[in-house]
N, CA, C and O atoms as a Tripos MOL2 file, in Angstrom:
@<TRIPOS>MOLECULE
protein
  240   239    60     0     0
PROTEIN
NO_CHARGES

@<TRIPOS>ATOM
      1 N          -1.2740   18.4810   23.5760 N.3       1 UNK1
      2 CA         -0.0370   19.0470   23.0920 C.3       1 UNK1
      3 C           1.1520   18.1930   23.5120 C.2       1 UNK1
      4 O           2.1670   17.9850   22.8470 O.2       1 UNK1
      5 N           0.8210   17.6810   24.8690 N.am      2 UNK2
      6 CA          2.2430   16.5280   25.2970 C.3       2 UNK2
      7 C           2.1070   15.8220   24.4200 C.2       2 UNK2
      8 O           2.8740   15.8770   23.4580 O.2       2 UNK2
      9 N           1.3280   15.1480   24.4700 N.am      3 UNK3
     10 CA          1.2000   13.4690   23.4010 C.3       3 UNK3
     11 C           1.6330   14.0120   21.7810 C.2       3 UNK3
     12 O           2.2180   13.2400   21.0210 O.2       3 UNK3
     13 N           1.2960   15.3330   21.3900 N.am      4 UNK4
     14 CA          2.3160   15.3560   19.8990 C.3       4 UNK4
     15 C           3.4850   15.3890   20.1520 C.2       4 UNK4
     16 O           4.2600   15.0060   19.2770 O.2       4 UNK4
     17 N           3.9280   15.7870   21.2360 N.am      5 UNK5
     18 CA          5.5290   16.4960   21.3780 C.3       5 UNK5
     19 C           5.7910   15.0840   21.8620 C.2       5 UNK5
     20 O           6.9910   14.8150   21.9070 O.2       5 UNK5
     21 N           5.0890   14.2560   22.1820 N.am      6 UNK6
     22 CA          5.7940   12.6650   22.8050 C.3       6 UNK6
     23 C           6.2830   11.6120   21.4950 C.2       6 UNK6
     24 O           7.2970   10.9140   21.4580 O.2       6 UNK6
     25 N           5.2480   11.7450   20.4910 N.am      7 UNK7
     26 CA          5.1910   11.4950   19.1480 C.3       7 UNK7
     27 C           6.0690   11.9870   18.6750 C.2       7 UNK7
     28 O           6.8530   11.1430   18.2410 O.2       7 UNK7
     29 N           6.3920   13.0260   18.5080 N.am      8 UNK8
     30 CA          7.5360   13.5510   17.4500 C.3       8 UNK8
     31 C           8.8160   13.3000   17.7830 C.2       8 UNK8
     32 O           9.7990   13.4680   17.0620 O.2       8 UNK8
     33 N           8.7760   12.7360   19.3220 N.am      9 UNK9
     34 CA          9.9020   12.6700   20.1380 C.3       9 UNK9
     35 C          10.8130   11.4000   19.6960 C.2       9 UNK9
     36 O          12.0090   11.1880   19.4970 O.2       9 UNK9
     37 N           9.2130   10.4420   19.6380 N.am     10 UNK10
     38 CA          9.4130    9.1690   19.3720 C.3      10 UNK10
     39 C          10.2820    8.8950   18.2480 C.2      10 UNK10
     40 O          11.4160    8.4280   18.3530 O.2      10 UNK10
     41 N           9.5660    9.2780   16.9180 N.am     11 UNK11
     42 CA          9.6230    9.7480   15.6040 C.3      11 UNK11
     43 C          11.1290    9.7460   15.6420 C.2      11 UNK11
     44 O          11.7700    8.7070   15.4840 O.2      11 UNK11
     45 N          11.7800   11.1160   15.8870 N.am     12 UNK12
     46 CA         13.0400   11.2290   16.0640 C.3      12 UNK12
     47 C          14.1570   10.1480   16.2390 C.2      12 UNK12
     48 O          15.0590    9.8070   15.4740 O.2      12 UNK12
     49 N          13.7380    9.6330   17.7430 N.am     13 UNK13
     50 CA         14.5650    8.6170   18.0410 C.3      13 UNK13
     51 C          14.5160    7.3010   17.4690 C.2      13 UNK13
     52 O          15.4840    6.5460   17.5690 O.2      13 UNK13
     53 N          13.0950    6.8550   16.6720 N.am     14 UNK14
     54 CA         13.2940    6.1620   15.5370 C.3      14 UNK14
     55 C          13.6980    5.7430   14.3300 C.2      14 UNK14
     56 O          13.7840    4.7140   13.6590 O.2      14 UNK14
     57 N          13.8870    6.7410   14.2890 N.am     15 UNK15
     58 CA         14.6090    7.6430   12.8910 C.3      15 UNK15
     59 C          16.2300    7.6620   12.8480 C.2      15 UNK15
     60 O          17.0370    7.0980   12.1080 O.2      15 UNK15
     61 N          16.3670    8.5250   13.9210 N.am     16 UNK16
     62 CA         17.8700    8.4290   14.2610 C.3      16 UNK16
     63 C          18.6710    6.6110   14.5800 C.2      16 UNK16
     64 O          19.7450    6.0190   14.4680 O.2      16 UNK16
     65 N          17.6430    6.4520   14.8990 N.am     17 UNK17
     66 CA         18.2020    5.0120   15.6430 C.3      17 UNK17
     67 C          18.8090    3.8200   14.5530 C.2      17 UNK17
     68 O          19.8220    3.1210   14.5270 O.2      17 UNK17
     69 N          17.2110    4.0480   13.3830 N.am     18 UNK18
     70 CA         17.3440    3.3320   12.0970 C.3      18 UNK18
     71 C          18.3080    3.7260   11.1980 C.2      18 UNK18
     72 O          18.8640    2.8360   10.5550 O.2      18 UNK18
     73 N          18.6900    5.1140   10.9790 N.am     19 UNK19
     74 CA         19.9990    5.7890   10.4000 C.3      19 UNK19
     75 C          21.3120    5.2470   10.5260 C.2      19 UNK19
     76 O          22.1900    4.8860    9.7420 O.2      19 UNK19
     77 N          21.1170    5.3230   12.1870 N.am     20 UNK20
     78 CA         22.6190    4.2760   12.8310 C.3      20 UNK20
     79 C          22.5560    3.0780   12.2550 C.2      20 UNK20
     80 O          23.5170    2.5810   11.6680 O.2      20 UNK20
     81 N          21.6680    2.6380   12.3510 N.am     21 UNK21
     82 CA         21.5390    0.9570   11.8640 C.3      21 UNK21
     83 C          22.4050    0.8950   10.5510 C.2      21 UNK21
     84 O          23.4600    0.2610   10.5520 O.2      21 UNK21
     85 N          21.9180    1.6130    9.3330 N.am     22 UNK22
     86 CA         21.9040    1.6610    8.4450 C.3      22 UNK22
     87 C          23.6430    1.9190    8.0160 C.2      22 UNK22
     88 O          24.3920    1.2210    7.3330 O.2      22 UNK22
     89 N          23.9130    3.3790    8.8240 N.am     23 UNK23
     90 CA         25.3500    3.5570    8.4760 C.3      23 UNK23
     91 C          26.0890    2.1070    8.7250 C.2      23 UNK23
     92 O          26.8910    1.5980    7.9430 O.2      23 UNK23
     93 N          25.6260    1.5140   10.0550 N.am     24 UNK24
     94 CA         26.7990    0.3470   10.6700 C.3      24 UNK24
     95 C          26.9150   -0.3480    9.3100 C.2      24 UNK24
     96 O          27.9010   -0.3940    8.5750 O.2      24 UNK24
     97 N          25.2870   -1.0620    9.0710 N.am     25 UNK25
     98 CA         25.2920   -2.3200    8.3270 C.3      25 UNK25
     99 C          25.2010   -2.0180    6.7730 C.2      25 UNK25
    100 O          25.5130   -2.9520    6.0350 O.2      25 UNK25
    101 N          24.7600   -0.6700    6.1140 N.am     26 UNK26
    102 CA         24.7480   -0.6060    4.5820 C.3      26 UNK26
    103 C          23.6140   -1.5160    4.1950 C.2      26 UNK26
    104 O          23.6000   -1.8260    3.0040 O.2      26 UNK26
    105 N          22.6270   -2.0260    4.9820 N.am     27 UNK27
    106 CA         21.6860   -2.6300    5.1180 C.3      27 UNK27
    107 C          20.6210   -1.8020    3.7690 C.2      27 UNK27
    108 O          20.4240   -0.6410    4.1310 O.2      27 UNK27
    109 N          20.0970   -2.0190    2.7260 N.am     28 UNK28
    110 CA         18.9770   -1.2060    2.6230 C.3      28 UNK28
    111 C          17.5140   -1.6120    2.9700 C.2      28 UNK28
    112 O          16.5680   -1.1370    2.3420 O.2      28 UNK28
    113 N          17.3590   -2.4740    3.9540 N.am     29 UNK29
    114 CA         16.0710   -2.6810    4.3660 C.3      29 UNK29
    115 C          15.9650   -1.6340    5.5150 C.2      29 UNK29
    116 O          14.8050   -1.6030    5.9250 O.2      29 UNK29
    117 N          16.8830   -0.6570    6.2560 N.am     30 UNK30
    118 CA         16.4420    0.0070    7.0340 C.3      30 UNK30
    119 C          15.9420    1.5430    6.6860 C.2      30 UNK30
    120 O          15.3160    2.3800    7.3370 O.2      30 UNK30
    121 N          16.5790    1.5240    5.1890 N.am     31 UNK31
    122 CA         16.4400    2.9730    4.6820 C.3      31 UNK31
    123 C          14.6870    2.6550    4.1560 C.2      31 UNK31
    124 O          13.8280    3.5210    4.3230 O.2      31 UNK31
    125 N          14.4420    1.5980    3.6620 N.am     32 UNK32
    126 CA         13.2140    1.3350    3.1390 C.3      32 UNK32
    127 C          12.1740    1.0990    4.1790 C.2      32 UNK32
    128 O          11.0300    0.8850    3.7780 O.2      32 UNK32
    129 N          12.4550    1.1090    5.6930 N.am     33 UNK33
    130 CA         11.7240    1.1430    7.0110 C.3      33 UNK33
    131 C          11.8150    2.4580    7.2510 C.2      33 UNK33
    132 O          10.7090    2.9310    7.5120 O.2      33 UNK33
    133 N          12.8240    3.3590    7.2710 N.am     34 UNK34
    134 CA         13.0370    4.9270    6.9010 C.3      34 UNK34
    135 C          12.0770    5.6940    6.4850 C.2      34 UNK34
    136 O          11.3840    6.5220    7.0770 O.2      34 UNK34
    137 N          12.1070    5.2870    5.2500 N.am     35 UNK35
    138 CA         10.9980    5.8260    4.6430 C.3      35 UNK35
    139 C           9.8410    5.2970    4.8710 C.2      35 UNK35
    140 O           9.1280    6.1770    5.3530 O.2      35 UNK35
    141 N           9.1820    4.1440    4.7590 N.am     36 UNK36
    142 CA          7.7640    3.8710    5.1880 C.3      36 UNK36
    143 C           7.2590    4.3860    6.4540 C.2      36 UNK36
    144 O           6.0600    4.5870    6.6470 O.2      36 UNK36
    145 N           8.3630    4.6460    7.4980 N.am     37 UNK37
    146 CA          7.6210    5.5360    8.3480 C.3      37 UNK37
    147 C           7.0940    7.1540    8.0510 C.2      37 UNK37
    148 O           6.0780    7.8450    8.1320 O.2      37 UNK37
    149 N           8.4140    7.2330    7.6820 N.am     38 UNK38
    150 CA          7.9550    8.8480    6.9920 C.3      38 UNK38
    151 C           6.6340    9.2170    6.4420 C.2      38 UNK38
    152 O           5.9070   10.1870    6.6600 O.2      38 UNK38
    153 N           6.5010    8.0590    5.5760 N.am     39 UNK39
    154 CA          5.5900    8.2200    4.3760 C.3      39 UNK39
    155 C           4.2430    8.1990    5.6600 C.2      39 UNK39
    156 O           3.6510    9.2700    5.7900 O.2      39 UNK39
    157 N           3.9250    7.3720    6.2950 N.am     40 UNK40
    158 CA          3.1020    6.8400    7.1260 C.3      40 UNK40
    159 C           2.9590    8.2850    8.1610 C.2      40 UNK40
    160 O           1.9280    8.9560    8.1930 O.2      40 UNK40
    161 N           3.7780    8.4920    8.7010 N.am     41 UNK41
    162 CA          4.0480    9.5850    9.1940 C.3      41 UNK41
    163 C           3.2160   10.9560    9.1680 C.2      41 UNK41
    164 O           2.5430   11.5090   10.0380 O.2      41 UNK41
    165 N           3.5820   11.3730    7.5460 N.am     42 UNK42
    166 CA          2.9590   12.6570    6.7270 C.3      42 UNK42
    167 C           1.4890   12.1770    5.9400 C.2      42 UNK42
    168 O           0.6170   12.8360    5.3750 O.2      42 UNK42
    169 N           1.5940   11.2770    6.0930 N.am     43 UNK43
    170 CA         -0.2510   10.3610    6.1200 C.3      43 UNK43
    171 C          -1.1580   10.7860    6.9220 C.2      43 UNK43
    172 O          -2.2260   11.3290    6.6440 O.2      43 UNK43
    173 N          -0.5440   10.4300    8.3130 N.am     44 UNK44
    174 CA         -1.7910   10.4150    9.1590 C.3      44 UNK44
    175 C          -1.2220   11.8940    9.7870 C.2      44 UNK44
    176 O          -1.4240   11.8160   10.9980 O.2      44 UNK44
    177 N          -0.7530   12.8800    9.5510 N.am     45 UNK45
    178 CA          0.0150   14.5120    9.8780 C.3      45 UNK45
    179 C          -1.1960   15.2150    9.0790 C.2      45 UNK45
    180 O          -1.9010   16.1630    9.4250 O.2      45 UNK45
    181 N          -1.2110   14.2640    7.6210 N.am     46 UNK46
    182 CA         -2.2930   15.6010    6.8820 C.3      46 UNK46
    183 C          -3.6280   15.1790    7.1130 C.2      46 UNK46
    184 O          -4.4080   16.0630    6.7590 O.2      46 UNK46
    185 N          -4.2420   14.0960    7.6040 N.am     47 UNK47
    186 CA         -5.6840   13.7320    7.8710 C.3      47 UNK47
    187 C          -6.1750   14.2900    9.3180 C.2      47 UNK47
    188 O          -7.2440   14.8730    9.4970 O.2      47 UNK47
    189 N          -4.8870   13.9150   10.6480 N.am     48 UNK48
    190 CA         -5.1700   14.7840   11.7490 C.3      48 UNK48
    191 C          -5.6100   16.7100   11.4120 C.2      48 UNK48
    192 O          -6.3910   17.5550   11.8490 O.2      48 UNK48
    193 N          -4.5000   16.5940   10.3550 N.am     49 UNK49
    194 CA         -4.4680   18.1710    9.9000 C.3      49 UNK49
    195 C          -5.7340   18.7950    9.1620 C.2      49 UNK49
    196 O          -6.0120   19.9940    9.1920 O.2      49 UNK49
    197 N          -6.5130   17.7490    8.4500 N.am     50 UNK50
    198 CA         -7.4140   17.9980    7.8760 C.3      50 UNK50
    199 C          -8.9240   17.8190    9.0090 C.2      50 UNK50
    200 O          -9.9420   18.3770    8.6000 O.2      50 UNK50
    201 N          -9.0070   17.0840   10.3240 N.am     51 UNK51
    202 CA         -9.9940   16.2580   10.9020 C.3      51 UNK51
    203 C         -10.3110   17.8840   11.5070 C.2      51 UNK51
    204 O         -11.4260   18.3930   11.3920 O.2      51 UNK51
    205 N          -8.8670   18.7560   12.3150 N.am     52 UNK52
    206 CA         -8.5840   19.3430   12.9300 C.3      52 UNK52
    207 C          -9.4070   20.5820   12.2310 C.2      52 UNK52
    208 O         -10.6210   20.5830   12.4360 O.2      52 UNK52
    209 N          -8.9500   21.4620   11.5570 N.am     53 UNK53
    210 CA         -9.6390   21.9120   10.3720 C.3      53 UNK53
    211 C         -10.9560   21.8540   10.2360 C.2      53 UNK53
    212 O         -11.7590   22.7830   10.3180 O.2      53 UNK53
    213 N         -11.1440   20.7660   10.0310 N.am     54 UNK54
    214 CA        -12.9420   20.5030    9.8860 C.3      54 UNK54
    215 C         -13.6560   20.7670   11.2350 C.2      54 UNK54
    216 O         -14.7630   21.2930   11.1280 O.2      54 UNK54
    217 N         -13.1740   20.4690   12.6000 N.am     55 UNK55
    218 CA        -13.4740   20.5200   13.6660 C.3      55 UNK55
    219 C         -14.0100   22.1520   13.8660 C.2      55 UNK55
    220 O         -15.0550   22.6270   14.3100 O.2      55 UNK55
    221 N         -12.4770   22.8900   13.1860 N.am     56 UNK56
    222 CA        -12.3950   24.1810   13.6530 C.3      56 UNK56
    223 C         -13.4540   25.0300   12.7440 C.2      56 UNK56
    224 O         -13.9250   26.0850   13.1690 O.2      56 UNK56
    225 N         -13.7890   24.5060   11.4840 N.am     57 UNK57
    226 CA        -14.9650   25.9020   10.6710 C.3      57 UNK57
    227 C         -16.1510   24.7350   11.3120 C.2      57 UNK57
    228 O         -17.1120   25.4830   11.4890 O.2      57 UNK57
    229 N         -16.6130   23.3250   11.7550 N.am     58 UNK58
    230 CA        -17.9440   22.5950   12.0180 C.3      58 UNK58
    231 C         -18.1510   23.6500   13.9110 C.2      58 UNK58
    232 O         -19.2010   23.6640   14.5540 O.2      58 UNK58
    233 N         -17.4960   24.0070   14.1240 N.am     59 UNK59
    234 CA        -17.0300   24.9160   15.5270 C.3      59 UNK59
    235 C         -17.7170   23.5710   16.4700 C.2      59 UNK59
    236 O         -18.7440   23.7020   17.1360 O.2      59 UNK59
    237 N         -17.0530   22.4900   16.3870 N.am     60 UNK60
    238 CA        -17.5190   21.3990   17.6000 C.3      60 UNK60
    239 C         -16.6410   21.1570   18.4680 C.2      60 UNK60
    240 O         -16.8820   20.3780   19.3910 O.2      60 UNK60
@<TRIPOS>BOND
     1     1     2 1
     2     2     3 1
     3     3     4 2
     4     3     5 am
     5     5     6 1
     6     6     7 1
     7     7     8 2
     8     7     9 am
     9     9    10 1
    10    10    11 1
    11    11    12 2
    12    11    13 am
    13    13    14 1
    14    14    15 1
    15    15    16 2
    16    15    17 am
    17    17    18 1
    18    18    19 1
    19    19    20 2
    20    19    21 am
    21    21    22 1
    22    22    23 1
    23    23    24 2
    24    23    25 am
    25    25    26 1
    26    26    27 1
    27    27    28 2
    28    27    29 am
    29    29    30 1
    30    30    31 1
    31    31    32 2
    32    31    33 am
    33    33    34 1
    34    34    35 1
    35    35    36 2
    36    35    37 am
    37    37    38 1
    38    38    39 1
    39    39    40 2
    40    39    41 am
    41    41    42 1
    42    42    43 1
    43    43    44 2
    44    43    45 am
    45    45    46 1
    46    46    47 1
    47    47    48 2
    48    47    49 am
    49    49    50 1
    50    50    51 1
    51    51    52 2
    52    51    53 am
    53    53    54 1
    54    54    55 1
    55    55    56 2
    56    55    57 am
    57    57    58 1
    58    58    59 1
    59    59    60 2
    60    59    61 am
    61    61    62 1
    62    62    63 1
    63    63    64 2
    64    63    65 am
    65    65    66 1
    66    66    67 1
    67    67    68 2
    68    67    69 am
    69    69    70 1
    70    70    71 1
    71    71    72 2
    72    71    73 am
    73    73    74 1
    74    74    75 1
    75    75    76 2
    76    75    77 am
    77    77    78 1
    78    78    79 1
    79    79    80 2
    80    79    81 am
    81    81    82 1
    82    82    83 1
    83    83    84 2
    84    83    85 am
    85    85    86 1
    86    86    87 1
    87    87    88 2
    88    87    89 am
    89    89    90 1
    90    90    91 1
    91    91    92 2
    92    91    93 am
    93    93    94 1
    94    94    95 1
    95    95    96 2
    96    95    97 am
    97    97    98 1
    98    98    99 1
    99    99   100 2
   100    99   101 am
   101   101   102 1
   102   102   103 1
   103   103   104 2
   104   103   105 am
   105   105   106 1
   106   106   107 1
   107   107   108 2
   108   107   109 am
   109   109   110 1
   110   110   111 1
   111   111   112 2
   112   111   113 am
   113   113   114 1
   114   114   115 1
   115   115   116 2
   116   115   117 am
   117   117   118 1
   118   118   119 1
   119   119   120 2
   120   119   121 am
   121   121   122 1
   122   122   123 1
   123   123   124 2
   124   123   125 am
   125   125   126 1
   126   126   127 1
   127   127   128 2
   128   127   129 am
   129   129   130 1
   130   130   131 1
   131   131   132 2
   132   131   133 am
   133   133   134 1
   134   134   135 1
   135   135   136 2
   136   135   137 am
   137   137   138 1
   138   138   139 1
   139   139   140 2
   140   139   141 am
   141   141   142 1
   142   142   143 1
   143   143   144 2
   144   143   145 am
   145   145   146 1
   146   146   147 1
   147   147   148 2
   148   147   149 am
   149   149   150 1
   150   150   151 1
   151   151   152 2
   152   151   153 am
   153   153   154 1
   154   154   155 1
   155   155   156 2
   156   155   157 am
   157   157   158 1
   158   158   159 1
   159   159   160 2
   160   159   161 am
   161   161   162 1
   162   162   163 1
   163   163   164 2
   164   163   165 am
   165   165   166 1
   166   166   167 1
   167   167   168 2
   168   167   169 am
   169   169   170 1
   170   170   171 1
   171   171   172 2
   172   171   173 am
   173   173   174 1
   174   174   175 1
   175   175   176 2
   176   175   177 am
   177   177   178 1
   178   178   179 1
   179   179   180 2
   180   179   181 am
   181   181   182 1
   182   182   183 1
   183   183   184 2
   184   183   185 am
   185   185   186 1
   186   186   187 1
   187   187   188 2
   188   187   189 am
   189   189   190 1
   190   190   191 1
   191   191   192 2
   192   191   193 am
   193   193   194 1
   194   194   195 1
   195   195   196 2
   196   195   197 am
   197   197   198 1
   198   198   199 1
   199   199   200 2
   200   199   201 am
   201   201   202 1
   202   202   203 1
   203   203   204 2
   204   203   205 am
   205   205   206 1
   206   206   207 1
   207   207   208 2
   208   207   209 am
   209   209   210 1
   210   210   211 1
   211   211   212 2
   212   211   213 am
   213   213   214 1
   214   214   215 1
   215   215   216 2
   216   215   217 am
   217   217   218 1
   218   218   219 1
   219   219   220 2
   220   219   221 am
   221   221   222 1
   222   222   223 1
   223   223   224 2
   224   223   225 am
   225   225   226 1
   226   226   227 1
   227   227   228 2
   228   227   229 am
   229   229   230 1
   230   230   231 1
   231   231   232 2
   232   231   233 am
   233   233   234 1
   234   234   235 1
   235   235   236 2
   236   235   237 am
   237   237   238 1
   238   238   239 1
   239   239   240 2
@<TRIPOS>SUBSTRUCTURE
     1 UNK1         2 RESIDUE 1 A UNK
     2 UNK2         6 RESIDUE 1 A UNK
     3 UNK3        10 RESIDUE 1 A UNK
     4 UNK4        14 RESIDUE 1 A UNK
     5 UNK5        18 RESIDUE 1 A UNK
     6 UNK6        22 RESIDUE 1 A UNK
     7 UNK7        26 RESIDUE 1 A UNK
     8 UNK8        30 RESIDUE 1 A UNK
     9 UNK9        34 RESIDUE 1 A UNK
    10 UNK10       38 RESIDUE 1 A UNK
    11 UNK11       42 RESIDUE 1 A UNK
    12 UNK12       46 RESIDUE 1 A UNK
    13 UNK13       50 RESIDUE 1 A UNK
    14 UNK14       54 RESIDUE 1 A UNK
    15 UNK15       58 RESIDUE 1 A UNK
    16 UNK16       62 RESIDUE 1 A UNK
    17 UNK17       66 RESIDUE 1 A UNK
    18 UNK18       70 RESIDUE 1 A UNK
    19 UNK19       74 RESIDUE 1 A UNK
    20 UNK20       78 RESIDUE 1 A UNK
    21 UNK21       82 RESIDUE 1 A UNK
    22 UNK22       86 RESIDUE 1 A UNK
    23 UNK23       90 RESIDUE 1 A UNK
    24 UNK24       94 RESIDUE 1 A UNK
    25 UNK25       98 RESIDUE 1 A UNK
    26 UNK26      102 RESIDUE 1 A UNK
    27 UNK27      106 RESIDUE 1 A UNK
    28 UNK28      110 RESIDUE 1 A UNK
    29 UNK29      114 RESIDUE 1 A UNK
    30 UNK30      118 RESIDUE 1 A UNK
    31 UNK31      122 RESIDUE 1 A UNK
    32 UNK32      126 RESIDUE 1 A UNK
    33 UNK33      130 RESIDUE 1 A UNK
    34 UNK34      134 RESIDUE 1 A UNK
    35 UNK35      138 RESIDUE 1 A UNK
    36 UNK36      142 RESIDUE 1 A UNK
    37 UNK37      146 RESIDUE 1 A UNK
    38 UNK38      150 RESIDUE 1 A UNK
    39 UNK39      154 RESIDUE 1 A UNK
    40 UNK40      158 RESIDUE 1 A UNK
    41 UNK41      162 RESIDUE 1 A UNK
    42 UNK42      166 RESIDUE 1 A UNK
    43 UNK43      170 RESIDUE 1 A UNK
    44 UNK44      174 RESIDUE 1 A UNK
    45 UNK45      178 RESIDUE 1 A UNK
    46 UNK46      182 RESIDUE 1 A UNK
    47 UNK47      186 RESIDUE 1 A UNK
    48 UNK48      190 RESIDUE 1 A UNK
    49 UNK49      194 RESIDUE 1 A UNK
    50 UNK50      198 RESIDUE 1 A UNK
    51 UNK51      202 RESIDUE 1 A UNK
    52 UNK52      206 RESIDUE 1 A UNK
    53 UNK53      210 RESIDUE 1 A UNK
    54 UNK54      214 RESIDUE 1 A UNK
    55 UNK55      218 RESIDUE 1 A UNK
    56 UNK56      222 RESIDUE 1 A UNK
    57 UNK57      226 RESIDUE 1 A UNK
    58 UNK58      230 RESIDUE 1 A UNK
    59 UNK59      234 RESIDUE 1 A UNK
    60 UNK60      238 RESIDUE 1 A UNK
């Protein structure tokens, strides 16, 4: 449960950090790093979500 809440923590401050970037410079390579995390993000969110799941009806 730490290590998600360390992750999401991360997440955040990556996020936020790249935002700043973005306002300073009007850059759009950071909004397009923005999003590829995201995307990457809710990738491996629904396969944990799905592994998890399977774990829970295989009862292992």
């Amino acid at each position: 449960m730490i290590f998600f809440r360390l992750v999401i923590m991360l997440l955040v401050i990556s996020l936020v950090i790249l935002g700043i970037f973005f306002v300073i410079t009007k850059n759009k390579k950071y909004l397009f790093i923005i999003r590829s995390i995201i995307n990457y993000s809710a990738y491996a969110g629904v396969i944990l979500g799905l592994i998890y799941l399977a774990l829970r009806v295989l009862h292992l």
